[in-house]
FIKOLZA-1660 file (N, C-alpha, C; in steps of 0.1 Angstrom, whole numbers, plus 5000, padded with zeros to 4 digits):
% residues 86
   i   px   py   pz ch aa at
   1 0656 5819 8912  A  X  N
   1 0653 5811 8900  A  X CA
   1 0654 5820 8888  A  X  C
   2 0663 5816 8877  A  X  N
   2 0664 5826 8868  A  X CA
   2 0648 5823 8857  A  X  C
   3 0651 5834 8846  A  X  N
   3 0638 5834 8839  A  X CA
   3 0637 5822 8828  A  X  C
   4 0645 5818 8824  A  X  N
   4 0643 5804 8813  A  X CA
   4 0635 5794 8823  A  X  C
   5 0644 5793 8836  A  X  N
   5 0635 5778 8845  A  X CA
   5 0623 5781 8847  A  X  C
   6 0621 5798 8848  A  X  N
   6 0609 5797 8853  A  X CA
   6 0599 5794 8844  A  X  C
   7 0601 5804 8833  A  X  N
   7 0593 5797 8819  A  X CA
   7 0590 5782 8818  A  X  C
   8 0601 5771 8821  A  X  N
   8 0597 5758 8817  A  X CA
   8 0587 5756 8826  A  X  C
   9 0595 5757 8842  A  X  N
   9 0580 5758 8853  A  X CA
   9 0565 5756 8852  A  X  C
  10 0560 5770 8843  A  X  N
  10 0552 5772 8837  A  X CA
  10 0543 5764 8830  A  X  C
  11 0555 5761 8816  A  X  N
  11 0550 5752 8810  A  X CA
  11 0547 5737 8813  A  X  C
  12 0554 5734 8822  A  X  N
  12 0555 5718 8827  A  X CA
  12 0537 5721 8830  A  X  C
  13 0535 5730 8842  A  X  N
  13 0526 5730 8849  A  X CA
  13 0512 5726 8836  A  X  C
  14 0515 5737 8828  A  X  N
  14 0504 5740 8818  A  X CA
  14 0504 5729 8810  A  X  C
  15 0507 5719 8807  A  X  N
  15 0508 5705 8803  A  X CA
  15 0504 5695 8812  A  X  C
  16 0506 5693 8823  A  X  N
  16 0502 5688 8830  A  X CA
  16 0491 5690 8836  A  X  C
  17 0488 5698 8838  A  X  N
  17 0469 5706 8839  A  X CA
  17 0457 5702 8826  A  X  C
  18 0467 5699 8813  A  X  N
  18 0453 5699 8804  A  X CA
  18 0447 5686 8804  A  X  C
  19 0454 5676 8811  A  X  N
  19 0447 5662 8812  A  X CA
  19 0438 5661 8825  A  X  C
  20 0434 5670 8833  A  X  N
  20 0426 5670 8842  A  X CA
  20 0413 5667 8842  A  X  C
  21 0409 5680 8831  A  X  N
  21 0397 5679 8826  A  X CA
  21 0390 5672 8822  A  X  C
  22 0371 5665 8834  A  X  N
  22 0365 5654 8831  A  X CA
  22 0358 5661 8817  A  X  C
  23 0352 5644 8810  A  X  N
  23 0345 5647 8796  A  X CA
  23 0330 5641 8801  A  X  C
  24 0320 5653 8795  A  X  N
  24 0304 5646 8798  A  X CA
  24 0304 5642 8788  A  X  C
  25 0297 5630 8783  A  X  N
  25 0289 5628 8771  A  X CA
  25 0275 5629 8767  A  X  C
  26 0274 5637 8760  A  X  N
  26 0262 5641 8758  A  X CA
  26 0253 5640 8751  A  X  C
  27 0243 5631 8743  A  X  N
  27 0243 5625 8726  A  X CA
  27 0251 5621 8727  A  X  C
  28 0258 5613 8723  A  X  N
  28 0272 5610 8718  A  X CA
  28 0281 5620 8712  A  X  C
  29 0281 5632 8717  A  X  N
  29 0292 5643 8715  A  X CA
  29 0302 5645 8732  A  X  C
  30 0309 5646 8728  A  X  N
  30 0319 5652 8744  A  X CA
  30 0325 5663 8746  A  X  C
  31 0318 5669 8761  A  X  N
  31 0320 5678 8760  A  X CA
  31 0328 5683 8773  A  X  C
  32 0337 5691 8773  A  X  N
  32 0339 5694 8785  A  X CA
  32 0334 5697 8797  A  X  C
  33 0332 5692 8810  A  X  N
  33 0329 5694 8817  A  X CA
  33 0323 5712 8828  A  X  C
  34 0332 5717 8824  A  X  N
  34 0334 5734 8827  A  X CA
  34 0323 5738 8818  A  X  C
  35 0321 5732 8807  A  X  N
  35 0314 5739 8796  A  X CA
  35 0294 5736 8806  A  X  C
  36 0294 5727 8809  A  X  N
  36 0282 5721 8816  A  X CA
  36 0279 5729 8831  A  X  C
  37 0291 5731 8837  A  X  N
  37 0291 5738 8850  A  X CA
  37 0286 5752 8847  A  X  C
  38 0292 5761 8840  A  X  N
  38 0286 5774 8832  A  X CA
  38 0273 5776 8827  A  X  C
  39 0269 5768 8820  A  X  N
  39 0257 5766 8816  A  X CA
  39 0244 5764 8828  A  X  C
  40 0251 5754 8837  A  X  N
  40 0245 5751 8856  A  X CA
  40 0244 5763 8854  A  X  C
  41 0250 5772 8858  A  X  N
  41 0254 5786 8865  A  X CA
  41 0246 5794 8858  A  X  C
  42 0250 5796 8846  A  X  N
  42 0241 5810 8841  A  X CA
  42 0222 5808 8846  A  X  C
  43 0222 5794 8840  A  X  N
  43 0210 5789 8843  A  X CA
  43 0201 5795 8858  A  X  C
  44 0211 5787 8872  A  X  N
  44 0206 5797 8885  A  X CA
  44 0208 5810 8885  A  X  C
  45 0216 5817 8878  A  X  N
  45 0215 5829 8882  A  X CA
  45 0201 5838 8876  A  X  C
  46 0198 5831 8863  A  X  N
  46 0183 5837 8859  A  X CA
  46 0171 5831 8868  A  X  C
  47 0173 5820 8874  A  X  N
  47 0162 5817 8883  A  X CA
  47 0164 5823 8896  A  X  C
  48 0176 5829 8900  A  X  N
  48 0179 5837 8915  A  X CA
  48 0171 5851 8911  A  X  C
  49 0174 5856 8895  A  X  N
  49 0171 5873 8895  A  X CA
  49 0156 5869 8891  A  X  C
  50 0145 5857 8888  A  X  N
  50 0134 5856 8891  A  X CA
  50 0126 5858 8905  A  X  C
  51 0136 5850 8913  A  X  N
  51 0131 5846 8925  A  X CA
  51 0132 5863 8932  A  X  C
  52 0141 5872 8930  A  X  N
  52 0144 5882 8937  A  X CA
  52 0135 5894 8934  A  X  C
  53 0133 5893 8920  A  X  N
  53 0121 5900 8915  A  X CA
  53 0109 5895 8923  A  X  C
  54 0102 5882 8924  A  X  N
  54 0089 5879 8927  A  X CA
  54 0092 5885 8944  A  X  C
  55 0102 5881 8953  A  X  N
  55 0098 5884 8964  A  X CA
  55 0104 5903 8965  A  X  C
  56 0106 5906 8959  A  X  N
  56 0105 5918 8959  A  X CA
  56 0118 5929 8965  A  X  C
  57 0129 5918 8965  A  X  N
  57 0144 5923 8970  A  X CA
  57 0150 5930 8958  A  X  C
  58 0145 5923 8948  A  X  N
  58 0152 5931 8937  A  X CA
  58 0159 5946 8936  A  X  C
  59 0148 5955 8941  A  X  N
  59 0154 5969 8942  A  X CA
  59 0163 5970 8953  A  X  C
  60 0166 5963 8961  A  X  N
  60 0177 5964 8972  A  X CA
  60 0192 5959 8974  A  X  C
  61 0192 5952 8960  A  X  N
  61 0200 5949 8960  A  X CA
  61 0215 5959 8951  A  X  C
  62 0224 5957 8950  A  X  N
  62 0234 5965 8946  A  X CA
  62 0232 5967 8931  A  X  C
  63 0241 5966 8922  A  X  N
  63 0247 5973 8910  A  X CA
  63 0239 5950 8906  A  X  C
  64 0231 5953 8895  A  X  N
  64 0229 5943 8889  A  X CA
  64 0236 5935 8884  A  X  C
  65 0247 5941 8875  A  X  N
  65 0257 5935 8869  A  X CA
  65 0272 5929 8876  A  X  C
  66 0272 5934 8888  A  X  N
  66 0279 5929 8896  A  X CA
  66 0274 5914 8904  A  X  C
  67 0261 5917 8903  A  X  N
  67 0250 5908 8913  A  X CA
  67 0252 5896 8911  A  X  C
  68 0247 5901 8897  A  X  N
  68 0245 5884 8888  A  X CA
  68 0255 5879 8881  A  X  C
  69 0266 5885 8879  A  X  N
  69 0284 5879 8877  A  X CA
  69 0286 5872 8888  A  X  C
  70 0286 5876 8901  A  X  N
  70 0286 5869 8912  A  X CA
  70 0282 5857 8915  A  X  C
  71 0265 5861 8915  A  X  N
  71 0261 5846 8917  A  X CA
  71 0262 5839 8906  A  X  C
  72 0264 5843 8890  A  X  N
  72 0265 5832 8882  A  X CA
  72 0280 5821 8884  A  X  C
  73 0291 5828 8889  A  X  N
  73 0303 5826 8894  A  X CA
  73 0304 5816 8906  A  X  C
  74 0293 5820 8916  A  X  N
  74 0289 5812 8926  A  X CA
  74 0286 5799 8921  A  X  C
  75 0271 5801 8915  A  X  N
  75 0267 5791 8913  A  X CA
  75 0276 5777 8901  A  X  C
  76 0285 5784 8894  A  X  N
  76 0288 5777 8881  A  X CA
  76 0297 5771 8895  A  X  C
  77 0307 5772 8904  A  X  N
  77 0316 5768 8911  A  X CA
  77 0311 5757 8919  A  X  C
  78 0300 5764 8926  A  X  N
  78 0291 5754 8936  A  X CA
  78 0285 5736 8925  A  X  C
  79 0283 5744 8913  A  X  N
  79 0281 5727 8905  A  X CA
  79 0290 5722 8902  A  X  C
  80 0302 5727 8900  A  X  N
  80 0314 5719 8900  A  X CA
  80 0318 5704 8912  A  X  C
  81 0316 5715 8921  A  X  N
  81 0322 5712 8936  A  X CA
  81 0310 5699 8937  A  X  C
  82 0299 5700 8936  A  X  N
  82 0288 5690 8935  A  X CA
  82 0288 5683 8925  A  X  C
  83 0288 5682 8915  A  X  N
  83 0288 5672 8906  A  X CA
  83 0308 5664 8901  A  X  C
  84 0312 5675 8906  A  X  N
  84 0325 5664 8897  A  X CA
  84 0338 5664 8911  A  X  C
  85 0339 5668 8924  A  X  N
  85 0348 5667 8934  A  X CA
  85 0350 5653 8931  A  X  C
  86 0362 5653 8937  A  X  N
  86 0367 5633 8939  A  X CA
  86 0372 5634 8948  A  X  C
% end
């Protein structure tokens, strides 16, 4: 495949991908859906680094900032998968 088709390729895909995306309504504003899953996410990951603190894993665990990228990543995916699969 030379490089102009593949470029269109690309583009087709990238056009046809932006109509995917469900809309919450929120107040009467709308908002992207991803924007809500994120927000899920970051949310459990401060109640995981609570929970890990109170039972006392906290210091056992690895490099912090890896930790909670992770589970925030986790978790923002996991509410996707739960609230908006079809």
């Amino acid at each position: 495949m030379t490089r102009p088709f593949r470029r269109v390729g690309w583009s087709a895909l990238a056009l046809v991908a932006t109509a995917c995306d469900p809309v919450v309504d929120a107040w009467g504003s709308f908002f992207p859906a991803w924007i809500v899953c994120i927000a899920i996410g970051i949310a459990l990951s401060f109640v995981a680094h609570r929970v890990f603190v109170a039972t006392r894993l906290h210091a056992h665990l690895g490099p912090p900032f890896l930790i909670y990228s992770c589970l925030g990543l986790l978790f923002t995916l996991a509410s996707w998968l739960v609230l908006y699969r079809t």
